[in-house]
N, C-alpha and C positions, 0 to 999 in steps of 0.2 A: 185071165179074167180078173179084173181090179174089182175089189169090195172096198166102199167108200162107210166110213163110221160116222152116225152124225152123234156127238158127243150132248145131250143134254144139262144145259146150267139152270142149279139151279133156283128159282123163284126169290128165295131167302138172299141169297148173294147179291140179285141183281137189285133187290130193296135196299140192302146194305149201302150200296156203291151211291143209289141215289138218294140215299139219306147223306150220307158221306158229303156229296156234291152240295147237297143242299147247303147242309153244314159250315162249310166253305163259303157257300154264296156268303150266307146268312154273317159270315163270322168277318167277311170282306165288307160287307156292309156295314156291319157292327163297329168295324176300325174305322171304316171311313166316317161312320157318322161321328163317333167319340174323336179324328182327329178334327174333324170337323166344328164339332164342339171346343175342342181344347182352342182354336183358333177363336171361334167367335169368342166364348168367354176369355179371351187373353184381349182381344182385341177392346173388349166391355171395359175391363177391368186396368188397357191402359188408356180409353177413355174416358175413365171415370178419375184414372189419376191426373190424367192430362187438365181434366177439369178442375180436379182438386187444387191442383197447381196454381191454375190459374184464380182461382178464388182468394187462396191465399194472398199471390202475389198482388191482386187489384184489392183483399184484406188491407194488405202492409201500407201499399202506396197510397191508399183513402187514410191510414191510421195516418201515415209520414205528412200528408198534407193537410190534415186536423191539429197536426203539431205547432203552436203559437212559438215562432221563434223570434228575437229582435231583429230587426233588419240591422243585415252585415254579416248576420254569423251564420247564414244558410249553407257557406261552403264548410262547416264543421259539422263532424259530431257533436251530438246534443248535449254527452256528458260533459264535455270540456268547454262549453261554453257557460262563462261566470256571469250570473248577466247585475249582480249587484257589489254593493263594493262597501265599506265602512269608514271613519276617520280615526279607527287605531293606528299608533304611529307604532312600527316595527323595530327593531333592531337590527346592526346591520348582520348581525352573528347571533345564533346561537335562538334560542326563543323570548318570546316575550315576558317579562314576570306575570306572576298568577294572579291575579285579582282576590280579595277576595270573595266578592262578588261580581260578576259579569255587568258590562256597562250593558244598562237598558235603556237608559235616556240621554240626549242631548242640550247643553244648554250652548246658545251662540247669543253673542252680545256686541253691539256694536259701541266700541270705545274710544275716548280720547285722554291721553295721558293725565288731564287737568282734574280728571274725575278717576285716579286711581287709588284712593282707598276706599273709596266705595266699591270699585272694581274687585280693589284685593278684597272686601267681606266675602262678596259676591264671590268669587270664583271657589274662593276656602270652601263654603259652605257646599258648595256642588260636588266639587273635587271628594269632599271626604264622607260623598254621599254615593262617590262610585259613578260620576257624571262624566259624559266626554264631555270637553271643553273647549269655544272654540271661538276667538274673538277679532271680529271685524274693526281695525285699525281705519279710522275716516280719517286720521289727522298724518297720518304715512310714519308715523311713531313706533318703534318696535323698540328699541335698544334699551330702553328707560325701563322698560318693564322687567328687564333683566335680573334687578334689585329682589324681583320677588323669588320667593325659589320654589315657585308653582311652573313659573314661566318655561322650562323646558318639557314642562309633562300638559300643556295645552298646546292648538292649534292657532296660529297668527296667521290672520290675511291682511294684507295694507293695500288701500286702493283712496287716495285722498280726497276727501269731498262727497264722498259715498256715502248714500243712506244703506241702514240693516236691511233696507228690503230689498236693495239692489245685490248686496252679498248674499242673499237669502234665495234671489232667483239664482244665481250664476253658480253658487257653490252648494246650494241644501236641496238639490237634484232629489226627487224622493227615491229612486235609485241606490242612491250614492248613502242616503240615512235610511232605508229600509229596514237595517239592524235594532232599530232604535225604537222603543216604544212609542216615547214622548217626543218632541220636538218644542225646547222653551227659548221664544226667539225674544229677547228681553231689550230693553235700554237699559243705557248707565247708569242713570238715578237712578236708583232703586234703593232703598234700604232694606236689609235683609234681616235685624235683629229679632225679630216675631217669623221669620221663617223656617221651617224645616224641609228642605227638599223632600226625603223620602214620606214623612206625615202628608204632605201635598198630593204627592201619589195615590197613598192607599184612597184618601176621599177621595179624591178622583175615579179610580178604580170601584172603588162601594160605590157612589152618586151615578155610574155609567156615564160620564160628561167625556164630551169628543172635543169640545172644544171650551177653554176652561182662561180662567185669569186670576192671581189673587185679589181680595179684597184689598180695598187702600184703609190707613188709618187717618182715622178723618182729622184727628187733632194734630197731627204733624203733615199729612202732606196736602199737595197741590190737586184738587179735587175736582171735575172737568165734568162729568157723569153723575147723577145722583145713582145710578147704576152701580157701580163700581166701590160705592163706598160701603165700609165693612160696618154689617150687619151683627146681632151679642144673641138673634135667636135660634140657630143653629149652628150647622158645618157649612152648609152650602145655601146661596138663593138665586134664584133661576129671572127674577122680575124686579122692579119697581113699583113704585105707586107713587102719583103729580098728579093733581087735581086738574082734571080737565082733559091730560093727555094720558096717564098711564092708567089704566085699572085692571082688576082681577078677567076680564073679557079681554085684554090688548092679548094679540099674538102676535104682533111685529116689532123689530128693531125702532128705538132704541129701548122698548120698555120691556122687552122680553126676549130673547133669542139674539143676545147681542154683548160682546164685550169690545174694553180698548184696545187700541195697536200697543200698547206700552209694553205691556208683559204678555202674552198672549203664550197659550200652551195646547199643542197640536196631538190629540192621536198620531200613530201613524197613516191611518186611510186620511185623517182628516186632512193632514198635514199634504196627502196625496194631490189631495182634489183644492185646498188652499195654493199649491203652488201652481197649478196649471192658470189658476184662474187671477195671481199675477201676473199684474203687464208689465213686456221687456222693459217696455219706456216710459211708465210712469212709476218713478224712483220711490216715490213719497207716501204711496200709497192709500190715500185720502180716496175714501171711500169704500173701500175692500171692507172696514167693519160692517157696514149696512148687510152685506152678500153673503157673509160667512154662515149665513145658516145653511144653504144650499148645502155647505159641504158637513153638516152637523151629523149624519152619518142617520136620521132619522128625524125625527118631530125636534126642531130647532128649539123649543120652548120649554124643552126637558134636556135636549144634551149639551145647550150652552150652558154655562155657570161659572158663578162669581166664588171665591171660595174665603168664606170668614173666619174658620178655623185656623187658617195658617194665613198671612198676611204681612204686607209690605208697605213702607214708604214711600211716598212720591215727590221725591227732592222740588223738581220742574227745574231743571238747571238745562235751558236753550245751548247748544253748541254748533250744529250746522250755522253758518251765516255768523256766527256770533264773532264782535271785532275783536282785536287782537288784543287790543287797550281800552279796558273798558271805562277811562278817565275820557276818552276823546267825547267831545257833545254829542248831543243827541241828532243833532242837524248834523254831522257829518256822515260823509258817504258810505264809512264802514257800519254805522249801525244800520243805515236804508238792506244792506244786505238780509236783516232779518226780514225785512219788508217783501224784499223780492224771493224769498224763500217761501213767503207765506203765499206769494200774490201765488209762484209754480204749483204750489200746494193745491190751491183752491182753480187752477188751470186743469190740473191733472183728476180730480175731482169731478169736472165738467165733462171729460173726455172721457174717463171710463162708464160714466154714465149713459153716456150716447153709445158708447160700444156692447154696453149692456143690454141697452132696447132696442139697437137694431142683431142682435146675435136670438134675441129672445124672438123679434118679430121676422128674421131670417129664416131660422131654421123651424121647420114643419113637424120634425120630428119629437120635437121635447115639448115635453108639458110642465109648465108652471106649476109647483107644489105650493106654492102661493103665489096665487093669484091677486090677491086681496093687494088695493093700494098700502105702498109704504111710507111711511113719516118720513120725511126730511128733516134728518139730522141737524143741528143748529152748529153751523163749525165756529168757536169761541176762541181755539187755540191752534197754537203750530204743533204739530206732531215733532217730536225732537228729530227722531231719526226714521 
């Protein structure tokens, strides 16, 4: 006879087991959701980076394409590309000597052998004023000059028959003179004995004048402008006064905002906006005095100026066109050449004129700063160079 035991478990245990289970579930579930987690936030977090990335790199490439570079040097880096340049002449070894003050300004002068002591005052005075030097050869003459012993420590260009404004487009790049404060693009007459380069400056610099000329001495030179001629009541004057044409109300060239081509002295922005606005092909430049206020850097009637403090000579010694021998008559073919220098003068005159009013009534975009009709100038003389 089999007796069967039925074993009682109990109650507590079998909670235990099912708490245990539970446990387990709860605790597989727990993993799963936290691995769960660690994915989506990894997934967040690399597309938040992915994003970042890309902000950046469409950052860089907006900044890289904001970047104003010259045309030509887009296949370099931005550091090594020099985009200006100066007329310090180097050496071939070793360094340059030391200044001892650094050149700030430029003077460039368009010269003919016939007119070199006046030259050599001229250059002295600049030279030992810590000037670059730099002089436009019309007559193809270099060697003569040799005599002086400045001559190695300036710049020589010879190109024969050429006006200063011709060498002044092709070589005074504002690029190229950017280093330079001033730009003094002069003629060969000039007498320099009442000048000081650096006194010229500072008025300039005190007056804020952008575009500036010295006054003439009326008892020795050849005087074209009642403008131009030197004034005993201050440093500087900005106007004229001619009964009828000029008064204390003119704002326009020539009674106010206006000097000559003869000695003419550029800021550098001035000098910027003066060279664009030379024409390749008219040499002579006739008429470019009327314009230059545009480039006055502000109210033409306050930043042009004559300067009577420091002041110059004006020989009027003609050399473009001028004959070889000046015994030959007056009716011969070599003097008619001043004739036809002046006739291109007043050609070239006519021509920037018309390029002027149709660029003005061309373009839609620019506004007249003055508006107001301009005086026609009265042309009396040849411009030398």
């Amino acid at each position: 006879m089999m007796v069967q035991r039925h074993v009682k478990i109990p109650s507590d245990i079998k909670t235990r087991t099912t708490c245990l289970c539970r446990a387990l579930q709860a605790a597989c579930i727990l993993s799963l959701i936290y691995f769960i987690g660690i994915g989506v936030l990894g997934f967040k977090e690399n597309t938040m980076r992915l994003v970042a990335d890309a902000n950046l790199i469409k950052s860089r490439a907006q900044r890289c394409e904001d970047q104003c570079r010259p045309p030509g040097s887009e296949a370099l880096p931005n550091g090594i590309a020099a985009m200006t340049s100066n007329l310090e002449m180097r050496p071939l070894w070793g360094y340059p000597k030391k200044r001892e003050e650094s050149s700030v300004s430029l003077l460039a002068v368009a010269v003919g052998i016939k007119q070199k002591q006046l030259v050599n005052n001229m250059v002295g005075k600049f030279l030992d004023s810590g000037f670059v030097v730099m002089l436009f050869h019309y007559d193809g003459i270099i060697d003569k000059w040799k005599n002086f012993g400045w001559s190695d420590d300036v710049i020589h260009v010879s190109a024969v028959n050429q006006t200063k404004w011709w060498f002044a487009k092709r070589f005074l790049h504002p690029d190229i003179v950017s280093t330079y404060d001033y730009v003094f693009l002069w003629d060969e007459d000039l007498g320099v004995e009442h000048f000081n380069p650096k006194e010229y400056l500072s008025i300039v610099k005190e007056e804020r004048l952008e575009i500036s000329q010295p006054a003439l001495d009326v008892n020795q030179s050849e005087v074209h402008h009642q403008i131009t001629a030197r004034g005993r009541r201050g440093n500087v004057h900005r106007r004229t006064y001619k009964h009828g044409e000029c008064d204390s109300n003119s704002t326009a060239p020539p009674c106010t905002g206006w000097i000559e081509m003869m000695a003419p002295v550029f800021s550098k922005a001035a000098w910027r906006c003066v060279w664009y606005m030379i024409q390749n092909d008219l040499i002579h430049a006739w008429g470019l005095d009327m314009l230059l206020g545009y480039c006055a850097q502000g109210d033409r009637t306050q930043k042009i100026g004559v300067v009577d403090a420091e002041y110059v000579i004006h020989h009027g010694l003609p050399t473009l066109g001028e004959p070889k021998d000046k015994k030959i008559s007056t009716s011969s073919h070599a003097i008619d050449k001043r004739v036809e220098v002046r006739r291109q003068s007043f050609n070239e005159y006519k021509i920037l004129q018309r390029r002027w009013e149709a660029a003005v009534r061309n373009d839609t975009c620019w506004t007249d700063p003055y508006p107001g009709p301009t005086k026609k100038i009265v042309l009396t003389h040849v411009q030398h160079h």
